[in-house]
N, C-alpha and C positions, 0 to 999 in steps of 0.2 A: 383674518388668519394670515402670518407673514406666507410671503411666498420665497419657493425656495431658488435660488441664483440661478443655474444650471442645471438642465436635468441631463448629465452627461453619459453615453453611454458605458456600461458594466465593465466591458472589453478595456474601454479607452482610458476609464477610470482607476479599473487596477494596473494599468502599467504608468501611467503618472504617477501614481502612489509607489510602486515602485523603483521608478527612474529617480527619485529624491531619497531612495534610502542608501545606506552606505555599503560598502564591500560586506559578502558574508563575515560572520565571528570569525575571531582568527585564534579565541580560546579555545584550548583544547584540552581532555585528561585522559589518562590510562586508564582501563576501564577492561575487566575479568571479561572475555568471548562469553562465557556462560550467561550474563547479564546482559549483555549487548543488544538484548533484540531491538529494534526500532528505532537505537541509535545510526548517526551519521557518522561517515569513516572522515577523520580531520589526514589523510596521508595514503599515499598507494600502498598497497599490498603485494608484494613480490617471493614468487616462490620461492623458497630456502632452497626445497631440493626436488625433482621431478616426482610427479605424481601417478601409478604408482611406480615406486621405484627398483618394482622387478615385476618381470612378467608372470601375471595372474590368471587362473581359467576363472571363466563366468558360468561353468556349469560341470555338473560331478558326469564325469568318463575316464577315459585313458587320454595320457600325452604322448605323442608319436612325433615322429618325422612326416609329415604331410606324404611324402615323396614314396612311402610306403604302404599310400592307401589310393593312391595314383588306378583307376579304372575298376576301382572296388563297387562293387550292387550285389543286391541280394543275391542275384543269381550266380553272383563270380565272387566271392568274400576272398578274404585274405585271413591267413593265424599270424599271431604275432606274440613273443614269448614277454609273459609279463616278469619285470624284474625287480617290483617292489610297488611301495605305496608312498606315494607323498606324505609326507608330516604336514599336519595344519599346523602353523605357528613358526615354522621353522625353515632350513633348507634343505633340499636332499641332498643326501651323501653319496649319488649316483647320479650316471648321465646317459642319456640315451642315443643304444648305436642304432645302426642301422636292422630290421626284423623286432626291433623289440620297442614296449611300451610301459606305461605304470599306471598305475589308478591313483587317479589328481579327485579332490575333489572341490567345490566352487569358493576359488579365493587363495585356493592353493598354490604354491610358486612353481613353474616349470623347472623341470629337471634340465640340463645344459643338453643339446642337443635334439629339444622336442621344441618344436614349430607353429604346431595344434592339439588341439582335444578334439579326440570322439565322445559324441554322446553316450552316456551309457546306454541310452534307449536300441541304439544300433550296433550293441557289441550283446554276444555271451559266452561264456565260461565254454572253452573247450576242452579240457584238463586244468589238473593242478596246476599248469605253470602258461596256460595257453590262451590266450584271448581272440573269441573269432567278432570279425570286425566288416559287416557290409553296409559300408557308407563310406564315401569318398571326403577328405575334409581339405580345405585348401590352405595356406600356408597364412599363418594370424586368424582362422577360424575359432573361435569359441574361446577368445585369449586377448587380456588386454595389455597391451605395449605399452611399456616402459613410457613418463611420459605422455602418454595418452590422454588423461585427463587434462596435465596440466606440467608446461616442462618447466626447467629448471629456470627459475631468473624472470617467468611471465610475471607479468600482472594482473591477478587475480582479481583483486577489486581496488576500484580507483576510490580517490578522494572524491566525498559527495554520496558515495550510491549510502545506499540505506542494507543495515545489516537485518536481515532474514532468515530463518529458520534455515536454510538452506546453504546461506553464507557462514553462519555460526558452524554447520556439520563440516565445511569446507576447512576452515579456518583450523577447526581441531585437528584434520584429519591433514593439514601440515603441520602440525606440532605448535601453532599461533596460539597463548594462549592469553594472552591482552595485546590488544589496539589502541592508537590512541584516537578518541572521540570527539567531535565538534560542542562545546560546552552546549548544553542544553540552554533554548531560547525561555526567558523569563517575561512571561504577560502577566500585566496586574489587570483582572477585573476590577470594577467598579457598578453596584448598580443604583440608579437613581429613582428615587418617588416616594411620595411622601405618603405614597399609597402599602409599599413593599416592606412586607416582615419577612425575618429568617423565617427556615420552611419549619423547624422544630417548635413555631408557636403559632396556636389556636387565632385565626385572622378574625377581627370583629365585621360588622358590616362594611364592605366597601374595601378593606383587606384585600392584597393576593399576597401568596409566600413568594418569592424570587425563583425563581426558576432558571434564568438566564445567567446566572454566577457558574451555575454547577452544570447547563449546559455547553457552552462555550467551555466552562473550562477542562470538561471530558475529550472536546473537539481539539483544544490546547493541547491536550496529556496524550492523545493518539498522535496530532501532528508531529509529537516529538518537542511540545515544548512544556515548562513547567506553570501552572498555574498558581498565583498568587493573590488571593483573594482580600477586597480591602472593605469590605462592607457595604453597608447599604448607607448611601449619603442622600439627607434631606431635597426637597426642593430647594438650595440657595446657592448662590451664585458661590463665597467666601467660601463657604464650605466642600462644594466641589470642589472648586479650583485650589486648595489647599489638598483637598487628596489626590487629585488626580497631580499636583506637585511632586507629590510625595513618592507616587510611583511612577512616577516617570526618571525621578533619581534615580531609582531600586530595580527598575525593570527595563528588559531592550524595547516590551511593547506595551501599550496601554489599551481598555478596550472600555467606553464606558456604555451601557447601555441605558438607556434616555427613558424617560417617563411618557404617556400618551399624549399628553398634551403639546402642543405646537409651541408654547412656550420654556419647555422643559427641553425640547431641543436648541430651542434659539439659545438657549445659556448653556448647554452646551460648546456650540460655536462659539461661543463667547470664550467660552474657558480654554477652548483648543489653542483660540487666539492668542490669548494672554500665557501661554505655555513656552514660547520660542517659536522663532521665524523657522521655514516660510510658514507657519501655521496653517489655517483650512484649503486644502487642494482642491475636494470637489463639498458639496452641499447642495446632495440630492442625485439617487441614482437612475435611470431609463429603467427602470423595472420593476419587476412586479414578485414576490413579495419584496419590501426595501428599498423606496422611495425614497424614505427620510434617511437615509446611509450618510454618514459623515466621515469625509478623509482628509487626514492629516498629518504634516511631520512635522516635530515639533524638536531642533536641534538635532537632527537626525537620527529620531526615535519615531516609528508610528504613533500616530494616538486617532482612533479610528472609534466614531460615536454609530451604535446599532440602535436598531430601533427597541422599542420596548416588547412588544408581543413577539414570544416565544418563539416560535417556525420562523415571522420572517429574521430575529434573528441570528437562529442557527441556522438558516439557509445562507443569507450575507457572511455570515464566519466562515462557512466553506467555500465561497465567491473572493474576499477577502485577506481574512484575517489566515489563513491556513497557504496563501500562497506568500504573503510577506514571513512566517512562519518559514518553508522553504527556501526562500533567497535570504535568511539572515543563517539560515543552516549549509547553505553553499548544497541544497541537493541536486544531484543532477537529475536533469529532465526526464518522466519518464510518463507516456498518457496513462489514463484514469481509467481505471475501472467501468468501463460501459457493456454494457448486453444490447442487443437488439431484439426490437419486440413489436408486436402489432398491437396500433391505439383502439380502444373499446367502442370510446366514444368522441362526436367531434369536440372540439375543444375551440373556443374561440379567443381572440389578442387583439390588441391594439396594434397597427400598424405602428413603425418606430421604437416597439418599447418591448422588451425584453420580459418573459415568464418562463416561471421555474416551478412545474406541478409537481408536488408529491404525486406519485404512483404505489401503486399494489403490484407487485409481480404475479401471474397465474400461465402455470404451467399448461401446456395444451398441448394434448396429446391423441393421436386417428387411432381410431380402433374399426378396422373394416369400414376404412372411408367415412367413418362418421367422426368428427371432433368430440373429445372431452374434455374436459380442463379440472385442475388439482393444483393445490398450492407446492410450489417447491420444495424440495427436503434433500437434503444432505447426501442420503442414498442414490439421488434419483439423475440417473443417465442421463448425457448429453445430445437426448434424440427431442427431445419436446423444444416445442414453439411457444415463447411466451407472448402472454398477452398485459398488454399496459393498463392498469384501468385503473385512472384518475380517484386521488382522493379528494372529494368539496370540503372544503371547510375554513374558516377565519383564522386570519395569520395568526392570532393569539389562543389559539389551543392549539397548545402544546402533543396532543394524542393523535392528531391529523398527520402530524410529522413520524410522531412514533410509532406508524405503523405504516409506515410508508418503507416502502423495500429501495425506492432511490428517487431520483429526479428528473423531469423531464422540461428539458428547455425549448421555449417555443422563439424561433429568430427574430429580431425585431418587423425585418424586411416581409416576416408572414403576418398574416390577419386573423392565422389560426390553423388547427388540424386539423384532418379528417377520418372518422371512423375508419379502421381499416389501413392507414399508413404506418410505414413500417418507420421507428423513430427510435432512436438512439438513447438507453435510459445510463442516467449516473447513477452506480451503486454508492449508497450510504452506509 
């Protein structure tokens, strides 16, 4: 069986594979806020005009002069004469003197002259025209300033960050109603074996459907890139390397995933090679799933060979192919998604060499000092203590991974985990 050149570590591997690719895309399009979600911003974002751009109450009371309610408690109220109601949607046609108030309610614009709001909770009706008032409010209490959000001429959001549900409400809610976007990164799959049918046909003996097309290229279509799918090419060397030509013209990145056999990789390498300098960077990764990982740049495009079974190659795509995805999209840095959790059971590693276990999230929760545990849900509060507990099973089922809640990396420098340590999970 050849052996493979290097088994370099994962760390070091993907920033060589890195350091040889080019400046992020410098394409860019206009593109509807409404649509934007998970796009990258190609340009800073600068506020038009301050945010918001009159002063607002945050809760339904009266607007006063603060100065008015100066040593106010129950015991000691103050009246103060109400002299109208705020319009929602609009501005008042009145301003407030000195003894008197109006009824704002939340979102309302302050009348000229008014400082604060009282709650309505600590105001009641003393007459028709009289508001009794025990609660002191201080000046910008229950009221947001002009500005405040977000002033005039900031920088709302830089070129690189990633647009988000949150960003999108931002974005309208300064009248932004197209951005311009970083062109979406183009990966051409590729899968190899002369084993591998489309998934929509009945496999005869010794058959599997593909499964790593439509993986990866899920894992492509969240990172924010477009997947382009080129079929399933035989065991041969011409025939590879004529497609994997093909898309490396048509795409920024290439990914092909490899047949079982030792020799189905070595021609791989081969074809990397024959693609453009400097071709293969590493061959063969320190870790565990994804030994047989192949990197390479080929004219300044990725072309990056995964292994064939399933997990370990959707797990290398997230190690991988998802950070070159990011530096060809110019994102800015931002960490991962982790939880921390208590491990179930020990887990053991080779010293030197890098593991990445799927886990099960389980929620654990004390009830009169005794532990329970319950799977996670949507509803469920952030008082429980999860617990990690390893999923067994071979790189090549696919269903180990799918039901795995995230990943757990054991460092090269350990020899393994222990029941009961608290360890850092990657959400998936």
């Amino acid at each position: 069986m050849p052996e493979f050149l290097v088994l370099v570590p994962p760390d070091e591997a993907r920033r060589l594979l890195l350091s040889h690719l080019p400046q992020p895309i410098a394409d860019s399009e206009q593109v509807d806020v409404r649509s934007s979600l998970g796009r990258i911003l190609a340009e800073d974002i600068t506020a038009p005009h301050p945010l918001p751009d009159f002063q607002r109450s945050t809760v339904d009371g009266y607007a006063v002069r603060p100065g008015d309610t100066h040593g106010v408690s129950d015991s000691l109220p103050t009246y103060l004469s109400l002299i109208g109601e705020v319009p929602m949607g609009d501005a008042p046609d009145f301003e407030i003197s000195p003894g008197q108030c109006a009824l704002i309610h939340t979102g309302g614009m302050l009348p000229n002259g008014a400082d604060a709001v009282v709650m309505l909770e600590y105001t009641q009706l003393a007459g028709a025209d009289e508001i009794e008032i025990f609660r002191a409010v201080a000046d910008g209490e229950n009221v947001i300033r002009i500005g405040e959000d977000v002033a005039q001429g900031e920088t709302v959001q830089a070129s690189g960050s990633l647009i988000g549900p949150a960003e999108i409400g931002g974005l309208m809610a300064l009248g932004i109603t197209e951005v311009k976007a970083v062109r979406k990164v183009q990966v051409g799959l590729i899968s190899t074996g002369d084993e591998v049918i489309e998934p929509a046909r009945s496999p005869r003996p010794g058959q599997v459907r593909d499964v790593n097309s439509y993986t990866l290229g899920a894992l492509v279509e969240k990172s924010g890139g477009v997947a382009r799918l080129y079929g399933i090419v035989p065991d041969e060397f011409e025939g590879l390397k004529n497609t994997a030509a093909r898309a490396l013209s048509e795409c920024d990145v290439v990914i092909i995933t490899a047949g079982s056999s030792a020799s189905t990789r070595d021609m791989t390498v081969d074809v990397i090679r024959s693609l453009g300098e400097p071709g293969v960077l590493v061959h063969g990764i320190n870790t565990r799933p994804g030994k047989p990982t192949i990197l390479g740049v080929c004219s300044g495009k990725a072309v990056i060979g995964l292994p064939g079974n399933p997990a370990s190659a959707l797990v290398n795509g997230y190690l991988f192919v998802v950070p070159v995805i990011e530096k060809l999209l110019g994102v800015l840095s931002k960490p991962k998604p982790t939880v921390p959790a208590r491990l179930t059971v020990n887990l053991s590693s080779q010293a030197g060499r890098e593991d990445w276990w799927p886990v099960r999230l389980i929620a654990e929760t004390r009830t009169h000092g005794e532990a329970t545990t319950r799977k996670p849900s949507g509803s469920q509060v952030g008082t429980a203590t999860f617990l990690a507990e390893p999923i067994f099973g071979k790189s090549n089922l696919i269903f180990t991974l799918a039901s795995a809640d995230g990943l757990l990396r054991i460092d090269p420098d350990a020899t393994g985990l222990s029941a009961g340590e608290i360890v850092e999970v990657l959400l998936l």
